[in-house]
C-alpha positions as CSV (number, residue, x, y, z in Angstrom):
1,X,87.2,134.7,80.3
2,X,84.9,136.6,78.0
3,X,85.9,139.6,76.7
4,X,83.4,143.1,76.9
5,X,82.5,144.8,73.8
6,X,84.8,147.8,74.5
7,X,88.1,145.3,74.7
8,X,86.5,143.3,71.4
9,X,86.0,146.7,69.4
10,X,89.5,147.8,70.8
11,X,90.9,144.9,69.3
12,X,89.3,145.6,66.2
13,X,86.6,143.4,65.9
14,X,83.3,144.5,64.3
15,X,79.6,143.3,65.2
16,X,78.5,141.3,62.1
17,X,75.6,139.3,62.7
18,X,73.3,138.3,65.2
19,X,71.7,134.8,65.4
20,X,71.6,131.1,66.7
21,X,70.9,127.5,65.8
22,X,71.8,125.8,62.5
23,X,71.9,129.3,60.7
24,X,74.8,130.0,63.6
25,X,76.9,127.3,61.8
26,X,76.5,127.9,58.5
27,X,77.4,131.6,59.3
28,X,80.8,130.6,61.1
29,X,81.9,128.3,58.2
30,X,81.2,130.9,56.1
31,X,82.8,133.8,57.7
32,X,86.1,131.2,58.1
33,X,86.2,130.2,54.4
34,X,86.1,133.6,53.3
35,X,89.7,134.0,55.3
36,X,87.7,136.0,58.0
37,X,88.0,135.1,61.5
38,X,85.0,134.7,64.2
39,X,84.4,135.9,67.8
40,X,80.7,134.2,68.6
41,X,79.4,136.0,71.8
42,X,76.3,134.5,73.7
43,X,73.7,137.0,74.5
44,X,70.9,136.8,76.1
45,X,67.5,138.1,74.1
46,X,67.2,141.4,76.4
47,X,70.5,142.5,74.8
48,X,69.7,142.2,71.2
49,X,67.6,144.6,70.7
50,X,65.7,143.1,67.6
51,X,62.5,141.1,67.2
52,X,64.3,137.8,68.9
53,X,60.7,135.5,69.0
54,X,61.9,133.0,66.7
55,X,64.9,132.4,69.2
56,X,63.2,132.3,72.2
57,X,60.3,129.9,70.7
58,X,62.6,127.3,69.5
59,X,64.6,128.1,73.0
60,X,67.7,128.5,70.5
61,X,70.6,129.8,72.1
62,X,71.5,133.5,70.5
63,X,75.3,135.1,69.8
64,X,76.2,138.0,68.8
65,X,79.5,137.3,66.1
66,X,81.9,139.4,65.9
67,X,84.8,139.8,62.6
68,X,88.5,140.9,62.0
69,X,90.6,139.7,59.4
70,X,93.5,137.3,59.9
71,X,96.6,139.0,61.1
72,X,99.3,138.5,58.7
């Protein structure tokens, strides 16, 4: 079950990016090495609120990630 913003930011994760396709990979991996871990969230392009053309051209799917550091 997917969790709402309000119960992620509760939590204490923080928006970090917002993006999709091979650029969505590269981010995760990157986010993971650096010991940080990832909460991806599909949106749809409504929600974003930014220029999302280059999503919807290449009919990418878009997330929204989310951080926290590792608990300890």
């Amino acid at each position: 079950m997917a969790k709402t913003r309000q119960e992620l930011e509760a939590e204490g994760w923080k928006v970090a990016s917002v993006t999709g396709g091979d650029h969505l990979k590269r981010t995760l991996e990157m986010y993971q090495e650096l010991g940080i871990e990832v909460y991806p969230e599909e949106v749809k392009p409504e929600e974003c609120g930014n220029c999302t053309e280059c999503f919807t051209a290449g009919s990418e799917t878009i997330y929204r990630i989310y951080t926290k550091r590792y608990s300890t």
